[in-house]
C-alpha positions as CSV (number, residue, x, y, z in Angstrom):
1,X,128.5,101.3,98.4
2,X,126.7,98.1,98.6
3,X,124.0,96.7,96.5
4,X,121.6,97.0,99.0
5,X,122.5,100.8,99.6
6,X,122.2,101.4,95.7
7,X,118.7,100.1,95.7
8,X,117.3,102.0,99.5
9,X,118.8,105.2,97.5
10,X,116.9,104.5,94.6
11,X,114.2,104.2,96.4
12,X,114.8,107.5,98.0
13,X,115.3,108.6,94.8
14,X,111.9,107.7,93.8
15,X,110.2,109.1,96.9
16,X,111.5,112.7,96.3
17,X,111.0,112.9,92.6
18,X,108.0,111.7,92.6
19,X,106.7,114.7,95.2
20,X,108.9,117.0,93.4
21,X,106.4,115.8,90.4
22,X,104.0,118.2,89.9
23,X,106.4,121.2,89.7
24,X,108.7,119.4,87.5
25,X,106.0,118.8,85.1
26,X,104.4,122.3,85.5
27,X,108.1,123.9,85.1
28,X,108.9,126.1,82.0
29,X,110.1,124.5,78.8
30,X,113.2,126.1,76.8
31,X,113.1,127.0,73.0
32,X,115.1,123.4,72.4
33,X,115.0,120.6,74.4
34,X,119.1,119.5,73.7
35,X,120.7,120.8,76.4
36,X,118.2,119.1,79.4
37,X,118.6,115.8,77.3
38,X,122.3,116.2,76.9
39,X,122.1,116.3,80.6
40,X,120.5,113.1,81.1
41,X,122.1,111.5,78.8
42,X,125.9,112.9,80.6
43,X,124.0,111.8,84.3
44,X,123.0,108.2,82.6
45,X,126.7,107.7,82.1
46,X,128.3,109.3,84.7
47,X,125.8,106.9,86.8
48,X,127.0,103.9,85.4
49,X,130.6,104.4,85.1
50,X,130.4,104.9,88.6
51,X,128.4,101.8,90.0
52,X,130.7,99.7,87.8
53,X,133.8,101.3,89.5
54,X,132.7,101.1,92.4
55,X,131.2,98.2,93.0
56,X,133.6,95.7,89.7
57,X,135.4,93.3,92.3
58,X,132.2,92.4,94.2
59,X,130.3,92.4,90.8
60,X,132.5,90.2,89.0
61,X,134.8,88.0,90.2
62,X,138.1,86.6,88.0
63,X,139.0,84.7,86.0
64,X,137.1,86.6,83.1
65,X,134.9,83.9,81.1
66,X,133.7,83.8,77.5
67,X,130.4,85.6,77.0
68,X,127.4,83.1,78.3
69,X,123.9,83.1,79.2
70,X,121.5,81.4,81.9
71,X,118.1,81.1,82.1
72,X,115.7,79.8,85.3
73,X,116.4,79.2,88.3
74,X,115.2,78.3,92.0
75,X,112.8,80.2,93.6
76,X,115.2,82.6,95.0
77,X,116.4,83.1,91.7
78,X,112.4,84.0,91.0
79,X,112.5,86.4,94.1
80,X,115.9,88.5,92.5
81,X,114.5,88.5,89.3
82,X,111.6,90.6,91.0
83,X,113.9,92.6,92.8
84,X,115.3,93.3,89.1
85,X,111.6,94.4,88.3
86,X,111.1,96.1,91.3
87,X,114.4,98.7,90.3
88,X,113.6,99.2,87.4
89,X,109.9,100.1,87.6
90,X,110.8,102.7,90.2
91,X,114.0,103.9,87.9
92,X,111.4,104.3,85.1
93,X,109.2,106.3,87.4
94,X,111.8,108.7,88.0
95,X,113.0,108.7,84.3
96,X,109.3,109.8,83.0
97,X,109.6,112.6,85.3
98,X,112.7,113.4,84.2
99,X,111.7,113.3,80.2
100,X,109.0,115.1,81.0
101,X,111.2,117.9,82.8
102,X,113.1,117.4,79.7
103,X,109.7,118.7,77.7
104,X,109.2,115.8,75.8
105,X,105.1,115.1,75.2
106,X,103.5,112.1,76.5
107,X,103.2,109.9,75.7
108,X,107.0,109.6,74.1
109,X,107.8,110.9,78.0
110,X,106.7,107.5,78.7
111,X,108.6,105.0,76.5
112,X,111.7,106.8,76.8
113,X,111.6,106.3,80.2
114,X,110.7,102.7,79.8
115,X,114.2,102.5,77.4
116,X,115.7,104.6,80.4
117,X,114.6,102.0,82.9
118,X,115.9,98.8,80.9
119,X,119.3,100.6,79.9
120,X,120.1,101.0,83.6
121,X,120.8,97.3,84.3
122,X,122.2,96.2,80.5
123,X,126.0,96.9,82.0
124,X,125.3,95.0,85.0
125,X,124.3,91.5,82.9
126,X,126.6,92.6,80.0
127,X,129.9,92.3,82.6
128,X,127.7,89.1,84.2
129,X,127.9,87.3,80.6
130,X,131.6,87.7,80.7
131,X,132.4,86.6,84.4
132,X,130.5,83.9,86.5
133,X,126.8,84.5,86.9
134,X,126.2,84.5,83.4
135,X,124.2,86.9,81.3
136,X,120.9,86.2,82.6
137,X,117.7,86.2,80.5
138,X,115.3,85.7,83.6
139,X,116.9,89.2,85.3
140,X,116.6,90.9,81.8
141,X,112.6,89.5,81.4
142,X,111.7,90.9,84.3
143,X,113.8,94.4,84.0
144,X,111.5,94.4,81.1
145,X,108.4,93.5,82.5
146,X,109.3,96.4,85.2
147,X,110.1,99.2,82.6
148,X,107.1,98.0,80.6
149,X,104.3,98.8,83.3
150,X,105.3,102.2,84.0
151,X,104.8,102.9,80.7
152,X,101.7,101.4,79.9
153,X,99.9,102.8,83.2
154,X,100.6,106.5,81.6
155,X,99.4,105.7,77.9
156,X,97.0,103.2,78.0
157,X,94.0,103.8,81.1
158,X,93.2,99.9,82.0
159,X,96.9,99.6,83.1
160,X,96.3,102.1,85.4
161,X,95.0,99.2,87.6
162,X,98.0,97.7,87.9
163,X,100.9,98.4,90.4
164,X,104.0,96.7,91.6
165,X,104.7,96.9,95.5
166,X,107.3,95.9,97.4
167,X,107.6,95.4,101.1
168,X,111.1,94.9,103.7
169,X,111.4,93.6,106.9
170,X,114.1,91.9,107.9
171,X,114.2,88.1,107.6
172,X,115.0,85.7,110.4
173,X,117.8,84.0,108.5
174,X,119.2,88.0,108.4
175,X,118.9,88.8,111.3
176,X,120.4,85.3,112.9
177,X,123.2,84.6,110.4
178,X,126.2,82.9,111.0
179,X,128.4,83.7,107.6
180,X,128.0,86.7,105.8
181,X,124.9,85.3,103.9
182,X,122.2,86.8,103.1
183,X,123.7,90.2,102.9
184,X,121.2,92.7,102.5
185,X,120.6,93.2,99.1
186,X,119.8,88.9,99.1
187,X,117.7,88.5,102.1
188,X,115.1,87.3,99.5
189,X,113.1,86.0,103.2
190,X,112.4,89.7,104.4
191,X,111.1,91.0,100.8
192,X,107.8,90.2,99.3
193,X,106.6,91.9,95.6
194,X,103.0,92.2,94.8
195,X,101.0,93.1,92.0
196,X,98.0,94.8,92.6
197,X,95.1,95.2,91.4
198,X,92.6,98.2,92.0
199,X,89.9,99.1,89.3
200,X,89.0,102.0,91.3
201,X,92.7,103.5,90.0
202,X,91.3,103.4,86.9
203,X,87.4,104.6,87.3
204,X,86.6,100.9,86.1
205,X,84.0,100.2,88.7
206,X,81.9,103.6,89.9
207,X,81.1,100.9,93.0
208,X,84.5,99.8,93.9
209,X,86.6,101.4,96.8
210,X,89.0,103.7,95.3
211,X,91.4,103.0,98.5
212,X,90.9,99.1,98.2
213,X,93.0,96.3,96.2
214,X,93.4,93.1,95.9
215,X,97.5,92.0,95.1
216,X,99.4,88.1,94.4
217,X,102.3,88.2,96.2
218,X,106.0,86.4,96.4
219,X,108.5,85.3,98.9
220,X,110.3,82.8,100.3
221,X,111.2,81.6,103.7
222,X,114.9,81.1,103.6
223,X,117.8,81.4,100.8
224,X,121.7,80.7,102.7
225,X,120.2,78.4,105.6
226,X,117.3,75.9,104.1
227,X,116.7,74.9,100.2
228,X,114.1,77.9,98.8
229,X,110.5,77.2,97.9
230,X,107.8,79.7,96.6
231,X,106.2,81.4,99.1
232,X,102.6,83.3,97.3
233,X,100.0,85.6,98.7
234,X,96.9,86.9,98.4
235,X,95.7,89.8,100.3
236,X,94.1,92.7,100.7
237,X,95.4,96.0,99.1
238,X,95.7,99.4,100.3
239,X,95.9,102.5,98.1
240,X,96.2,105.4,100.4
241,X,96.0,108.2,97.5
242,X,92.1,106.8,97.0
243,X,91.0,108.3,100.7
244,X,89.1,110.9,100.7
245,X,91.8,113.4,102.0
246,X,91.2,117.1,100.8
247,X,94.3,118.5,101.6
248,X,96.9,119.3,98.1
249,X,99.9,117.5,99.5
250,X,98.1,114.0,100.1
251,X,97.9,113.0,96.1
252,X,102.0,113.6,95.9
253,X,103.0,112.2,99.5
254,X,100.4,109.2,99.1
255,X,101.5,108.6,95.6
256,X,105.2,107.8,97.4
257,X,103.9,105.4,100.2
258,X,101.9,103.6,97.5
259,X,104.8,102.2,96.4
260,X,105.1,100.3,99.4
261,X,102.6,97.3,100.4
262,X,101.0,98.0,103.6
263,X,100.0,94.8,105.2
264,X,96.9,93.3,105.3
265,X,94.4,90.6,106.0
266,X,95.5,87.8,103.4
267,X,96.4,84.0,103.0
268,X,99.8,82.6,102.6
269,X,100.4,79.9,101.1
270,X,103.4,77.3,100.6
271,X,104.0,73.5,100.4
272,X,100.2,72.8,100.1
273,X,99.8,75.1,103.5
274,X,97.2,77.9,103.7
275,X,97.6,80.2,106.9
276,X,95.5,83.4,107.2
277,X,97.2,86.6,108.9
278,X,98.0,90.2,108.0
279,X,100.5,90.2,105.2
């Protein structure tokens, strides 16, 4: 399974638990909560031993190196450090509902799924310190950063204004390769990550929009091909569970493709350059 597999399956991942939410939250609680947690705990494990089996020789390549760090990078390096953020806000998404399920309170639910989140990529950069890539301390900064906001959007209501998107298309640099870069999971062009910015998910502002946003965005334009530089935006934001749809689905299937930046009327800009578009 590739990289880029392991994250669209997380993703799906996401997607269906966080539907599933309200019945996993409203489900009955047993006399002790061991047993569900012991059943995490086995899945958390099972999980990892797998993806390091799985995926060791395209991990880690020999020879095997003394433990070492890195820190900074280029701007691509900037862009996979927010992929690193990306994962693991969505695997702490899914981790809260899965403490919950486990019938611990809030707002404990929500830190152990922040300590869920971070532990997921620890192997990853432990084996990375030991082969060439290095243990990096960018990756794990924003892993934490990722786990972090989860967290504080359930126990603390400002953070509730703040969301990480993502958005995919594939780049041109992709889609017109030559070699076997970018593969999927590094086509750093195609993905931009935004942090949005809503005080209507919050109740902040009686008079602001509850569907409307504003997010700062990150790309860049090439990775394999051309020497990366920061690509940023600044657009619009749209937050489809703030419509004013009736219906009981909408809140669980628009809290799913609110995960995903929808574009919109914005600037881009890079190298001193301002163009205006739908982004």
């Amino acid at each position: 399974m590739t990289a880029g597999r392991m994250q669209f399956n997380r993703w799906i991942l996401t997607a269906l638990s966080l539907v599933l939410a309200p019945g996993a939250a409203a489900a009955d609680c047993p006399g002790s909560r061991g047993p569900r947690a012991g059943l995490m705990a086995g899945a958390y494990a099972a999980g990892e031993t797998a993806a390091i089996v799985l995926r060791h020789d395209a991990w880690w390549r020999p020879p095997r190196r003394s433990f070492h760090a890195s820190w900074g990078g280029s701007p691509s390096k900037e862009q996979d450090g927010l992929l690193h953020a990306a994962i693991t806000y969505q695997a702490t998404q899914v981790a809260d509902i899965a403490w919950r399920w486990a019938c611990v309170p809030a707002p404990a639910a929500a830190w152990l799924a922040a300590a869920t989140g971070f532990a997921l990529g620890l192997p990853k950069e432990i084996g990375d310190g030991l082969h060439q890539n290095g243990f990096s301390g960018t990756d794990l900064t924003y892993s934490a950063l990722g786990a972090l906001l989860p967290a504080l959007r359930r126990t603390w209501a400002p953070a509730r204004m703040v969301q990480l998107k993502a958005y995919y298309w594939p780049s041109n640099e992709f889609r017109n390769r030559v070699g076997p870069l970018p593969e999927l999971e590094n086509d750093y062009a195609g993905q931009r990550y935004y942090l949005s910015v809503n005080p209507g998910r919050a109740g902040r502002a009686a008079a602001w929009p509850r569907w409307l946003g504003v997010a700062l965005g990150h790309s860049v334009p090439a990775w394999a091909s051309l020497p990366p530089t920061h690509v940023w935006f600044v657009t619009l934001d749209l937050d489809l569970a703030g419509l004013p749809v009736k219906a009981k689905w909408w809140k669980s299937v628009a809290s799913v493709l609110d995960q995903v930046h929808i574009p919109m009327p914005g600037i881009r800009l890079s190298r001193g350059a301002t163009t205006a578009g739908m982004y």
